[in-house]
C-alpha positions, -999 to +999 in steps of 0.1 A: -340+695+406-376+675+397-372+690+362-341+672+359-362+638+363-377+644+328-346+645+310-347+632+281-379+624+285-400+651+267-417+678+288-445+691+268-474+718+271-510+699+266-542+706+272-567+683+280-598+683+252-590+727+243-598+734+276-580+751+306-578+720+322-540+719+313-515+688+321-480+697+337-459+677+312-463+641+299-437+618+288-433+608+254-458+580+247-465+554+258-451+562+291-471+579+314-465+611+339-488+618+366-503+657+358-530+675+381-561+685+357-576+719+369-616+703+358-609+672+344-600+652+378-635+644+383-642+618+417-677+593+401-684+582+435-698+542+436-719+517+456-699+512+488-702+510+524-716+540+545-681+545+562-661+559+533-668+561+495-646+546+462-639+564+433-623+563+404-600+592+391-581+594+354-550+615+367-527+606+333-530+632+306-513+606+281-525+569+286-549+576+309-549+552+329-571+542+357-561+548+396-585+538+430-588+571+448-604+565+484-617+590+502-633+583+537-669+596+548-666+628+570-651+666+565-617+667+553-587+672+546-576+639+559-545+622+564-536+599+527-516+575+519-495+571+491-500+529+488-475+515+459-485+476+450-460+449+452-443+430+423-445+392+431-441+383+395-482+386+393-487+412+365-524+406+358-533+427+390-514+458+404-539+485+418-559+455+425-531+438+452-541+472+475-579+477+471-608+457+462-617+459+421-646+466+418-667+469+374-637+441+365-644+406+348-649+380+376-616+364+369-598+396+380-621+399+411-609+362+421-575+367+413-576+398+435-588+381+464-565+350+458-533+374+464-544+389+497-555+357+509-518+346+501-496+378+506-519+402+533-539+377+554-571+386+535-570+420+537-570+450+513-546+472+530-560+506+507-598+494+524-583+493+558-565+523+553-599+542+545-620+526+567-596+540+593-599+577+581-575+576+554-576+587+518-554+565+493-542+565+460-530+536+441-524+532+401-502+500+381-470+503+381-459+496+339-465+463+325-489+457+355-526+453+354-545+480+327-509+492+319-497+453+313-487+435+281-449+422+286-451+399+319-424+383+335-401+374+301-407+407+284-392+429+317-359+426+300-377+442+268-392+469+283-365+475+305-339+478+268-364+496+254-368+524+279-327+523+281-329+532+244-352+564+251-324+571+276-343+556+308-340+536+329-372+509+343-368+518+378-361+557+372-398+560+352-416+540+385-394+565+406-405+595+387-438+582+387-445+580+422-432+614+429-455+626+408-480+606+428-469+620+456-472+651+439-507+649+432-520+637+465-507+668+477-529+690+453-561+672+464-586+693+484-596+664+500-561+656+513-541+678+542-508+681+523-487+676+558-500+641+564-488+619+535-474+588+542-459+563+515-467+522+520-459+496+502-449+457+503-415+439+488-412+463+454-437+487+470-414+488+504-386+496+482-409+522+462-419+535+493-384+541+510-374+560+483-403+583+477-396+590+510-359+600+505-372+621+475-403+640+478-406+665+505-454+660+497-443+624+516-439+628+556-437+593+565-434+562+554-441+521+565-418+500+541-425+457+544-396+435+533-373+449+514-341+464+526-309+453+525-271+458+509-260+458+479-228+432+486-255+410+505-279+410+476-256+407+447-246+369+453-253+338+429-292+330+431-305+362+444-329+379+422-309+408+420-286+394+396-311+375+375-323+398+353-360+402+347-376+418+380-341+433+393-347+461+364-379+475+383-355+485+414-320+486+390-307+525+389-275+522+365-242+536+386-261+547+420-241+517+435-205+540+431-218+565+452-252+547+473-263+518+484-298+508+495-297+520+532-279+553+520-310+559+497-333+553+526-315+578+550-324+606+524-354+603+540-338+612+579-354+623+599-384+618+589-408+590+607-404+557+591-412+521+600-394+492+585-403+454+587-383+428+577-391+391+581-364+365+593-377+336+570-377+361+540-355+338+516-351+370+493-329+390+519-304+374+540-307+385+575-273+394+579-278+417+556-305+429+566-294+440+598-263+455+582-284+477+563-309+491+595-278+491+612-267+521+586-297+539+590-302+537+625-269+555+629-281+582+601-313+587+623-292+586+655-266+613+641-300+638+633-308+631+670-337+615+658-333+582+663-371+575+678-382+583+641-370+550+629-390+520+640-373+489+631-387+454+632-372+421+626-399+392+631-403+358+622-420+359+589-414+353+556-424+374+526-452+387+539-472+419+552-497+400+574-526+411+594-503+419+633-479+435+612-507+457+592-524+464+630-492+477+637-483+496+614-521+517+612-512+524+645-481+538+640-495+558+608-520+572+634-493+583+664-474+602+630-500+616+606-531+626+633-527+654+665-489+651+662-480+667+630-481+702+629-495+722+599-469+737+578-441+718+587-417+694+572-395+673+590-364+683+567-335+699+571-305+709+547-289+678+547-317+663+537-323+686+508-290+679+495-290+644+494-323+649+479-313+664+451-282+640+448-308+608+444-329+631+418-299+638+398-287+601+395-322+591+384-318+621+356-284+604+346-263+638+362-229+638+371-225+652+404-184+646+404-174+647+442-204+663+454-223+630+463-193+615+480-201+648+503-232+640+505-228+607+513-197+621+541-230+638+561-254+608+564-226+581+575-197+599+594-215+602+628-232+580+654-219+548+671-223+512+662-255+500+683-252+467+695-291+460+694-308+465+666-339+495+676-371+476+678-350+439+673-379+411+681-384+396+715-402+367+726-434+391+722-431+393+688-440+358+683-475+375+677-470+382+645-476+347+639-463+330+602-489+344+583-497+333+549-466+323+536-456+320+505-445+292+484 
């Protein structure tokens, strides 16, 4: 079914400079695919601290664009993480929202630091992430940071444009991180059982439904976004404005999905979702309405302790308690606990799978994703807490840095 996802985007046979270091397939240009180069992949290691090293790594075979690769000090494989960068209308910087820059002009370094200081209480979450033992890859998202040009105005463009190739925005980011996920799990440095996805606002959503598609990912930590459709598609709300909605915008998934149906494609898999109660972009009722659906997914697989939900007082934000707890929770999943050689799926799970693959490819699956869709919402009762619903302890997390 991945072959699908390239349709009618152009699979070719390249090699890289007449060698044998031969790409997988690109798209047609300037769109990018990520391919696995058999010699040309090479990790130029860089001034940084003793506890894990930075490196850069050109994994694109057409545009070749830059990615951080992080791989932490000691013998391998290790755990990685798949960490997707956020949207927050800030195109200048994309990689750079997740990990430190380091050989970029000073204004890119400060603008860097400004958005953690705003959005992640300070931090770099792809530093904390190695520092901890983990390796991570992160590369832009289109018309974001070295692969910018269009900003906020010219997302409709590019968006029009890629409908033209027959395309759609958020179907090329979707395709792209599974082939990130794809490549993480090639890397000799990286045990291909222990992938997680993680990501904040568009890279919760990213990360959510990497999750649900790619069997390289085995868990995933998803911050502030989730919700339903019908809760999201009301006057004001960014969904029906245009502009950023085509990042996260797949054209007729809604006859068949919604957002917490595309999420429990992941079931059972480990996954833990914040949401934040001051979040003006998702209503709280909705909100709950969506975890609500998935915990009964989760519940109906019997494995409802796989799904961590929490629902604290925060606005748009991935702050420091909330980061603390979700390392921990990446360390009870991806260390001692996870078995090598086995996937958490199961047959429902591969069908719905391919389901979500085929809509991104445009297919028609005629009743077969209403069965689909009959397997992940017919069973399990109505809880009447949410899992994981915030107590007076989670007054903790603290409001963070909110936004404005």
């Amino acid at each position: 079914m991945q072959t699908q996802m390239t349709n009618p985007a152009r699979v070719l046979d390249k090699c890289e400079n007449q060698d044998d270091s031969c790409i997988m397939a690109i798209f047609a240009k300037p769109l990018i695919l990520f391919a696995v180069l058999n010699s040309a992949a090479a990790l130029f290691a860089l001034n940084a601290p003793d506890l894990y090293t930075k490196s850069d790594q050109n994994i694109t075979g057409d545009s070749r664009v830059l990615a951080y690769f992080l791989v932490p000090d000691g013998p391998g494989p290790h755990p990685a993480v798949l960490l997707l960068h956020d949207h927050g209308a800030e195109f200048r910087i994309g990689k750079e929202k997740s990990v430190e820059p380091w050989d970029v002009p000073a204004n890119t370094a400060a603008l860097a630091r400004e958005w953690v200081d705003k959005v992640y209480d300070g931090r770099f979450v792809g530093d904390e992430l190695a520092a901890r033992g983990y390796v991570v890859l992160v590369y832009d998202v289109l018309n974001w940071s070295d692969r910018g040009g269009a900003g906020f105005e010219g997302q409709q463009s590019l968006a029009s444009n890629l409908l033209h190739l027959g395309m759609s925005f958020a179907g090329l980011i979707a395709y792209e991180d599974l082939r990130g996920a794809e490549f993480l799990a090639s890397r000799p440095e990286v045990d291909k059982d222990r992938i997680a996805a993680m990501g904040h606002s568009m890279g919760a959503f990213r990360t959510w439904q990497v999750a649900a598609m790619s069997d390289h990912i085995a868990a995933g930590v998803s911050c502030c976004w989730m919700a339903t459709n019908q809760g999201l598609m009301v006057p004001g709300n960014n969904r029906t404005r245009g502009h950023s909605a085509f990042t996260m915008t797949h054209p007729g998934l809604f006859n068949d999905l919604d957002y917490p149906d595309v999420a429990s494609l992941a079931c059972p898999k480990p996954m833990l979702l914040f949401a934040g109660e001051q979040d003006a972009l998702f209503p709280v009722l909705s909100v709950r309405d969506a975890f609500e659906k998935m915990h009964q997914v989760w519940q109906s697989q019997g494995a409802g302790g796989n799904l961590v939900i929490r629902l604290v007082p925060v606005p748009h934000t991935f702050n420091a308690a909330m980061q603390d707890e979700a390392f921990t929770w990446l360390d009870q999943n991806l260390r001692p606990q996870i078995a090598s050689g086995e996937h958490p799926a199961n047959g429902a799970e591969n069908v719905a799978s391919n389901v979500m693959l085929g809509w991104l490819a445009g297919a028609d699956f005629d009743g077969g994703s209403g069965d689909m869709h009959q397997i992940y919402l017919a069973a399990g009762s109505s809880p009447t807490d949410l899992p994981g619903a915030p107590t007076a302890a989670t007054s903790s997390y603290g409001r963070g840095n909110e936004l404005k």
